[in-house]
N, C-alpha and C positions, 0 to 999 in steps of 0.2 A: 774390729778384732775383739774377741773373746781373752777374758782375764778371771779366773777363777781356780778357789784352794781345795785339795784333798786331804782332809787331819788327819792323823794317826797319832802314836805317843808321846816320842819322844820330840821336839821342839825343832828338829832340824827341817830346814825349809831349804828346797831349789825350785829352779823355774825349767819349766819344760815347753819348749816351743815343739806343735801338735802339726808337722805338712801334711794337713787336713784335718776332715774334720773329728770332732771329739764329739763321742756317742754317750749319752749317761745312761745305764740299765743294760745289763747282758739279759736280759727276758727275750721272747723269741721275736720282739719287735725291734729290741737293738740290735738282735743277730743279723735279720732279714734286711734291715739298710746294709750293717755292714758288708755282707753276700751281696748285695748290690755295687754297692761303691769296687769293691774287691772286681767284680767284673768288670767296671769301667776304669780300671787300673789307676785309682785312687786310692791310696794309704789312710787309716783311721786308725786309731785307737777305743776303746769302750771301755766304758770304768764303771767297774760292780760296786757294790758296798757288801754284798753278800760273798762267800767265798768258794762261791760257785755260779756257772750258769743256768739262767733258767730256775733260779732258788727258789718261784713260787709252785714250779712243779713238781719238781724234785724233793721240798724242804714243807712245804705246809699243804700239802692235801694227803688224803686220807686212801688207804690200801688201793682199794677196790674200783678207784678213778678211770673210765675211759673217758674215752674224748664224744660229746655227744653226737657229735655228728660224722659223717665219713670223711674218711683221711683226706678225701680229694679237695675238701670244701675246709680244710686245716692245714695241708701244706702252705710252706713257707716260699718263696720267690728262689728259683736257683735249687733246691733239692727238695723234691718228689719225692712223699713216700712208697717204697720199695712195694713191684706189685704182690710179695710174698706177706707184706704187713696185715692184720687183716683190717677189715674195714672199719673198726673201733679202734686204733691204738690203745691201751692200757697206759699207766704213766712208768712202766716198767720196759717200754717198748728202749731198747739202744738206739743212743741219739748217736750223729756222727759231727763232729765243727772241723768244719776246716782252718787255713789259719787263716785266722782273725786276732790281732793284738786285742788279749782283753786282762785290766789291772783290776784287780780285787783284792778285797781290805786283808790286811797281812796281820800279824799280832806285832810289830812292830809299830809304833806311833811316829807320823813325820809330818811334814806339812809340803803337800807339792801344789807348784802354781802351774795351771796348763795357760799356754796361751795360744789361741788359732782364728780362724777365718770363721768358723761353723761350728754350732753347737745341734747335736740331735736331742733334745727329749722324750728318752724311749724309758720312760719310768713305768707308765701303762696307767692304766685306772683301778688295778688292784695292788696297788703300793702300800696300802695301809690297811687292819683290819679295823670296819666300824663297831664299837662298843656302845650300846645304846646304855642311855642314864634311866635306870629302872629302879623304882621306888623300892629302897631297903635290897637291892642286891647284894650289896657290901655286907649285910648283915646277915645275908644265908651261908650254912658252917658245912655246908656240901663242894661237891667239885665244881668249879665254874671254868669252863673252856671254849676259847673262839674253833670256830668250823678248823682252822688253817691248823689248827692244833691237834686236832680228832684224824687220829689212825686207824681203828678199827673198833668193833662194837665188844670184843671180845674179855677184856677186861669190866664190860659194864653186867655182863650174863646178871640175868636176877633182880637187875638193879631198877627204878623208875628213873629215865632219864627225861626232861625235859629238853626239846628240843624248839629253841627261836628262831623262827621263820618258816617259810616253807618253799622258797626259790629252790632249784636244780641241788644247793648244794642241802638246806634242810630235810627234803625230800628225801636225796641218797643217804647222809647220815641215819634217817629215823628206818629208812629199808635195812641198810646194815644192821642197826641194833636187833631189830626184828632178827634177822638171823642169826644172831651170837644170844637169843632168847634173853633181849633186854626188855621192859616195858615200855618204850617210847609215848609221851603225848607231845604233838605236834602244834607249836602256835599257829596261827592262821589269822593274821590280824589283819590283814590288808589282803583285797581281791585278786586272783591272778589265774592267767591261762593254762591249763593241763594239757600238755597235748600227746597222746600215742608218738613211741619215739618212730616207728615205721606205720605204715597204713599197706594195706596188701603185698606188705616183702619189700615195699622199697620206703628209703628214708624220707620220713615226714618233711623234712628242712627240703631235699633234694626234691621231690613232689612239688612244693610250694614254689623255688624257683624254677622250676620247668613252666610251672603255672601263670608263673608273672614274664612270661615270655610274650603270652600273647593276650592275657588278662590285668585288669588294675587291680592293687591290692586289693582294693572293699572287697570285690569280688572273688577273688581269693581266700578271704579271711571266711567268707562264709561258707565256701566249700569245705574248708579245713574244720571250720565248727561245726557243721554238717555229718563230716566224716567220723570227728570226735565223735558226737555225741551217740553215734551209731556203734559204735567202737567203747567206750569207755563207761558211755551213758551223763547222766545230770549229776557235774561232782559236786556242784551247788548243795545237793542231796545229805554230801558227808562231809558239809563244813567248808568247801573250798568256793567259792562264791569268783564268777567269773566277772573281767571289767567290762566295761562298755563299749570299750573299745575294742575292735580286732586285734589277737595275737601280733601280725604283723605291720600294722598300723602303730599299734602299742610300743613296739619294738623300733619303727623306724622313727617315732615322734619324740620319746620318752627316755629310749636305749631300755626298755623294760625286757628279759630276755622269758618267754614262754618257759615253764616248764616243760622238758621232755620225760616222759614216764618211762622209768624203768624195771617196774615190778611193786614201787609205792602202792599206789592206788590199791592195788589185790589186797595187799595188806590194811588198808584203811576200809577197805570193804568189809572184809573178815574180820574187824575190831581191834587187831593186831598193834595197829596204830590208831590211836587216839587224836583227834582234831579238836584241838578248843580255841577259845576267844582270845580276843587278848589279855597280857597281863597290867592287874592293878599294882602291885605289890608282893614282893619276898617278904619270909618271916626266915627265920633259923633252919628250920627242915621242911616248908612247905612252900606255895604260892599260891594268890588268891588271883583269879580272874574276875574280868572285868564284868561277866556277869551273876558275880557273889561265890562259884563254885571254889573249894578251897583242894589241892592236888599233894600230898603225901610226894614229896621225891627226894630224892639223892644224888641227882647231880645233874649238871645243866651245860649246855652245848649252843653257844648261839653261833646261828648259823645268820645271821646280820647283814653279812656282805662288805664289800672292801671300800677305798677311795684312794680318789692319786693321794699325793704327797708334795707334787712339786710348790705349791705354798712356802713348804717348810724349809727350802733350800734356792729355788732360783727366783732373784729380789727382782721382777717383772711384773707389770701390770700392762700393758698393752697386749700381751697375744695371751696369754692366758687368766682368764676368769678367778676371782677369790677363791673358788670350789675347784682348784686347781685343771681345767680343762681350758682347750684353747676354744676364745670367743666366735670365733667363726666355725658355723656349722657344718657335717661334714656335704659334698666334699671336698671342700676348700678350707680345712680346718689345719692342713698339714703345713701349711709355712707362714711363717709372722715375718718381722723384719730384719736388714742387716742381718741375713743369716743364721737367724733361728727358726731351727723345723720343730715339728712333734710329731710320733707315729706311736701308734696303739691306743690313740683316742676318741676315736669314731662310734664306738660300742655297738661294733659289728666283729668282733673277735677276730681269728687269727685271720682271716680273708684282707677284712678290711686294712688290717696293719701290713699284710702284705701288696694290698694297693698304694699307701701312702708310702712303704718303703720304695717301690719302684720311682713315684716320684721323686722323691726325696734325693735318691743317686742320681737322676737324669737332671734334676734341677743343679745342682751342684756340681755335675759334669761340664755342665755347660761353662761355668763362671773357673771350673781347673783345664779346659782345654783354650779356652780365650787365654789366659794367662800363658800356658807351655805355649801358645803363635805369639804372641808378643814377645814371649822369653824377657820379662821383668817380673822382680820380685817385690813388688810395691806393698808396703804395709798401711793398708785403708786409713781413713782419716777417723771413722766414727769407733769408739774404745765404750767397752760397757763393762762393768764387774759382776760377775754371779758368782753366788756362792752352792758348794753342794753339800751334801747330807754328809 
């Protein structure tokens, strides 16, 4: 059995017994068990700390967001989206929830203690945003904003904006600015795969698994570099330096997620966007890169990338790693012991979380339908404390 507190303000504390199980994260991986369990006619609760669901959709990305890949390969377990949707959802797209108990942080402060059989870890692996320790940042008198923060370019018009990193989400912020006529230069410090988001009208992602149907990835990987290079041409050329390894090799070894182009590249052809080294050091209004060049800007955008959290809240060392992910790799990464799961860890995006939700209800179905045949209500011998955010 599961024992664990919820704070808020004021100092009042009850205890709340949970007939099933307790989900942590309304993100669309704690949704996707819950819509499971809900089908197998299991009760749950899921408890936000944010005061909405889905807060990293909704709450920290920026305008202009679709979904990279087609809806089909993004749907959640249990609702399909609608064949009227089009094949990018936007983050504007109306979600529908069905009921699902879900408690989110209130402005009232209290202390509740949940106690149950099951706890899910659906925090994800974007729980937290990464701030890299860069020499003298603290001491540039410019804007300094994580990716989760940056809404659109349009406040920046005019402006030199430097932009840290160049993953999916680097990439699309330094294309916005370009359209709201900001000067973007783009860091590029570390090697990474560009890939055309479609190749002859159909989606790159959907190509590649039709391909590994009846191909092994190496061979895959180099049709797709193939195809790039025919397609996009040598980005090696303007700064972006490819790894050694296969796109999808890279991705299923490393969890390294390919770039998909969505009009970047044009821009970085045309000069539009600027690709440099990495950085040595901030001053007050400028930055010096790592190969002596010094860059005049006015405000800075790091697009860095996230990391779980669960460190910082559940006191566990056997199923999840210090870098807070579970140790066993996917796909057997989704349940630890006495009744702890994780879903959205696999870093394979919404697919993969809707794989491990599926197990997750089916696994814990089993252990709520043995119980309603025996009709006892026996409270387990093994008790563990976790605490949450």
């Amino acid at each position: 059995m599961f024992s664990f507190s919820d704070q808020n303000d004021m100092f009042a504390r009850r205890c709340v017994w949970v007939n099933g199980p307790v989900i942590v994260g309304a993100g669309p991986s704690g949704l996707a068990v819950g819509a499971c369990l809900k089908e197998q006619g299991i009760p749950c609760i899921v408890l936000e700390r944010a005061d909405c669901i889905a807060s990293l959709w909704q709450k920290r990305t920026y305008d202009r967001l679709k979904l990279h890949l087609p809806k089909q390969f993004c749907q959640l377990p249990k609702l399909p989206f609608p064949q009227h949707f089009p094949e990018y959802p936007t983050k504007k797209t109306v979600h529908r929830l069905s009921r699902i108990t879900v408690s989110v942080q209130g402005s009232v402060r209290s202390e509740i203690e949940y106690i149950c059989q099951w706890i899910v870890v659906a925090t994800g692996e974007n729980a937290e945003r990464v701030v890299p320790e860069i020499d003298g940042l603290g001491d540039f008198h410019g804007e300094i904003i994580h990716a989760c923060e940056y809404k659109s370019g349009e406040k920046y018009s005019g402006k030199k904006v430097l932009v840290v990193g160049c993953g999916n989400s680097g990439m699309e912020v330094s294309f916005d600015l370009c359209n709201h006529n900001a000067k973007p230069s783009m860091v590029s410090r570390s090697s990474v795969h560009v890939l055309p988001k479609e190749i002859f009208g159909k989606s790159t992602f959907e190509l590649a698994m039709m391909m590994m149907k009846w191909l092994p990835v190496w061979i895959v990987d180099r049709i797709l570099l193939l195809l790039t290079w025919f397609i996009l041409g040598n980005t090696a050329s303007y700064g972006l330096k490819r790894p050694s390894i296969g796109p999808l090799e890279l991705k299923n070894t490393y969890g390294k997620t390919p770039v998909l182009d969505v009009g970047a590249l044009e821009k970085i052809r045309s000069g539009d966007i600027e690709v440099v080294p990495g950085i040595k050091k901030f001053s007050k209004n400028m930055v010096e890169l790592v190969n002596g060049e010094e860059l005049d800007i006015d405000s800075v955008v790091l697009a860095t990338g996230y990391c779980s959290n669960v460190p910082s809240w559940l006191k566990e060392a056997e199923f999840f790693s210090k870098a807070g992910y579970p140790k066993t790799p996917f796909p057997n990464g989704w349940k630890g012991n006495t009744g702890l799961y994780a879903v959205g860890f696999t870093k394979r995006g919404l697919s993969g979380a809707s794989s491990d939700a599926m197990k997750i209800a089916q696994d814990i179905s089993k252990v709520w339908k043995e119980d309603l045949k025996q009709k006892k209500q026996k409270v387990p011998t093994h008790r563990r404390c976790i605490s949450t955010f």
